[in-house]
N, C-alpha and C positions, 0 to 999 in steps of 0.2 A: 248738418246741424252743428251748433257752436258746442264751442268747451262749455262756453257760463250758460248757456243755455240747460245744458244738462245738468251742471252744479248747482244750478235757481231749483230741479226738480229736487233735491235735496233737501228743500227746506219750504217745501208749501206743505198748508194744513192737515195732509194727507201722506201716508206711508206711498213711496215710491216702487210700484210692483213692478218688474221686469217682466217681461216674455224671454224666457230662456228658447233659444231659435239654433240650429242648424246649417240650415242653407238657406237662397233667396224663396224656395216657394214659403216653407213656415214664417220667413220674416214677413211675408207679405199679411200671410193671413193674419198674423197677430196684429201687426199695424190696422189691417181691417177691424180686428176685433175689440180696438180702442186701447191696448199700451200706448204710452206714452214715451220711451225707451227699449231697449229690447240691447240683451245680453247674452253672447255666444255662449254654448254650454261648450268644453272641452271634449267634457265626457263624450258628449251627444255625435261632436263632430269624429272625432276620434272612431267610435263604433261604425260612421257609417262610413268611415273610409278602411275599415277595415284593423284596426289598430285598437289596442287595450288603452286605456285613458292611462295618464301620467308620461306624458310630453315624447311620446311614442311615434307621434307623429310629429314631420319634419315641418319646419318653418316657411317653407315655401310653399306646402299644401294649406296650413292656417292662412296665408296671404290668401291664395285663389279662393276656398272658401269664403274670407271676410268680405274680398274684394264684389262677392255676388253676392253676398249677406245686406253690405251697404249703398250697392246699387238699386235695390231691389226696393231699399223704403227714405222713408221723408222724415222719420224719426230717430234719435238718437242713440248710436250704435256703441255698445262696449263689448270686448271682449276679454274671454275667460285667457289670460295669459298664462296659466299655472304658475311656474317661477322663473320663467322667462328664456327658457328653451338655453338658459347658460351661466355657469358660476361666477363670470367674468361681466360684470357691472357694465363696463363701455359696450360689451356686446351685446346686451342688452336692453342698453336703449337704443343702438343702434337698429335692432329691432321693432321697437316701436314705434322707431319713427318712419321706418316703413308702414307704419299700421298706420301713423298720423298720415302718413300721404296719402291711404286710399279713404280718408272722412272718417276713420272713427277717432270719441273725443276721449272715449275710457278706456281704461284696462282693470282685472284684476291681476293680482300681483301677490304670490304668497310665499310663506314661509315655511311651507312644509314640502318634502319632495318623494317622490315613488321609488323606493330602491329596492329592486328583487319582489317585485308584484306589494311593497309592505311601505304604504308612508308611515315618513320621520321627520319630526321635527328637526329645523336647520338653525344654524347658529342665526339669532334676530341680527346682528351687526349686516350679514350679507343683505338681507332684503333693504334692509335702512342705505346700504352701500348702493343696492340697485335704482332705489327712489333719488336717490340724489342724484345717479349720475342722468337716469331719464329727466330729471327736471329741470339740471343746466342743461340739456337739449332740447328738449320738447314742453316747454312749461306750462303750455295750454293741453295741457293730455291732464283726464282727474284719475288719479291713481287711488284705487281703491284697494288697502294695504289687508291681505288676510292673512290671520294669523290661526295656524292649525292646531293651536294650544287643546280643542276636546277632542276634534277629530282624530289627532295622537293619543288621547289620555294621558295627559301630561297629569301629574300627581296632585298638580296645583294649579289644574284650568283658568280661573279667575284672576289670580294672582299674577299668574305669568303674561296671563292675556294684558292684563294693564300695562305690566313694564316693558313689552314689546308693544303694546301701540303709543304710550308714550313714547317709543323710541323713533317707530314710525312717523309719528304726528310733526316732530322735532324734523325726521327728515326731509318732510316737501308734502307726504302723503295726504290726498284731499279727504278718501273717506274711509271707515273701517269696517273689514267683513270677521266674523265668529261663525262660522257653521258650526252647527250643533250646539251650540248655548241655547239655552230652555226657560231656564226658569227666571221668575219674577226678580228674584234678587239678585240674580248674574247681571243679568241685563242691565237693569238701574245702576249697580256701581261700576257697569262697566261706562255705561251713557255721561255718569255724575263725574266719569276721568276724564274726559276729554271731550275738546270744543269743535270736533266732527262726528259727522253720521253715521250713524249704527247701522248696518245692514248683517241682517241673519239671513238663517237658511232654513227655510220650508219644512215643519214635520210635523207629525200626528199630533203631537202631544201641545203645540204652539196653541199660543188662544187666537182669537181672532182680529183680524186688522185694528178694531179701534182700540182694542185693547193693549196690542201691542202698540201702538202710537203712543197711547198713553204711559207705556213704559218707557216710552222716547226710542221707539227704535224708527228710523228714515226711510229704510229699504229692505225690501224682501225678493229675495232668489226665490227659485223652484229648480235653478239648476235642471239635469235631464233626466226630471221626473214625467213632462207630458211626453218627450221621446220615446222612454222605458214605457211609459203604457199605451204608446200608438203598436210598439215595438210587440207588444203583449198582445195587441189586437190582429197585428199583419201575421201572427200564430195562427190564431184562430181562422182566420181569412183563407190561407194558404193549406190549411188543414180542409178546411170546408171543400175548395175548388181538387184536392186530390180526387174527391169522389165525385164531385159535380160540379163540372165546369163552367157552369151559367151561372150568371150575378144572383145571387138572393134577391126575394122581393125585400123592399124597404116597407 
């Protein structure tokens, strides 16, 4: 599937929901289950390879995984790039255009990084440094620039959010991600700064799809929240068969 392909899903009348996916069998089943795009969780793949999320795992296992993630379906594949497995900008899209070669059209790409189990926000020049330099390489890739302004608890969430996606938007970056922004008025003045797509992050407290469209937001994650509660169920499952070996009746 195309670059503009997936960029058009940005902008129909409807919030663009992802299937946050794993490996080829959940890409499959989500494309069965009618997404439209589907989006590697880090987190997700990371755990199941055995690794704590925050770019733990090496760039050659993200390849094998993707490479069975986008074989596996006929839908538009992004993935969760964290900050790009390197400080060094040309290494960086050098990377991804390793991704471009095996058909995927997105990435995310952020600005916050895992140091000593604790992310921290990163100076915005580097992320802006890094969209540039994937864009003179690979300028059909949509870079979806996030910026970890609440997920840190930066003092001035909203504020700082703006002047780093403004800085973003300046650099190539096609759409913008905020996990954890919440509320009504975040959103709208984050949406009223700039002339790309708003994608949040999945929580309790969010209202519901038309609602949030109506706030103008484009896209919504869930990140590796069906993972964690498949992950919660194969507990229970595996507890079950300690005492009794035979499948439960359904």
């Amino acid at each position: 599937m195309s670059y503009t392909t997936f960029k058009q899903l940005h902008q129909e009348n409807q919030i663009l929901v992802l299937g946050n996916v794993w490996d080829a069998q959940s890409a499959k089943v989500a494309q069965d289950a009618g997404f439209k795009a589907l989006g590697s969780s880090s987190h997700a793949i990371a755990n199941l390879l055995g690794y704590e999320d925050g770019e733990q795992i090496s760039v050659d296992e993200i390849l094998f995984m993707v490479e069975r993630i986008v074989k596996a379906v006929d839908i538009p594949v992004s993935v969760d790039f964290e900050a790009g497995y390197s400080d060094d900008p040309d290494t960086v899209a050098k990377h991804v255009q390793q991704l471009a070669d095996l058909g995927v059209v997105g990435i995310n790409l952020e600005d916050g990084k895992v140091i000593d189990g604790e992310r921290k926000l990163q100076d915005a020049l580097l992320l802006a440094n890094k969209i540039k330099a994937i864009k003179a390489n690979t300028p059909q890739m949509f870079i979806n620039a996030r910026a970890d302004t609440y997920t840190t608890e930066h003092t001035q969430p909203l504020e700082e959010s703006i002047t780093r996606l403004s800085l973003y938007e300046k650099a190539g970056a096609d759409g913008l991600f905020i996990p954890l922004v919440e509320t009504k008025e975040d959103i709208q003045k984050i949406v009223s700064s700039t002339q790309l797509p708003l994608n949040v992050f999945l929580t309790d407290t969010l209202p519901d799809l038309t609602t949030l469209h109506q706030w103008g937001v484009k896209r919504l994650s869930h990140g590796a929240k069906i993972y964690e509660w498949l992950v919660e169920k194969n507990i229970d499952v595996f507890q079950y068969f300690v005492n009794d070996p035979r499948l439960p009746k359904s």
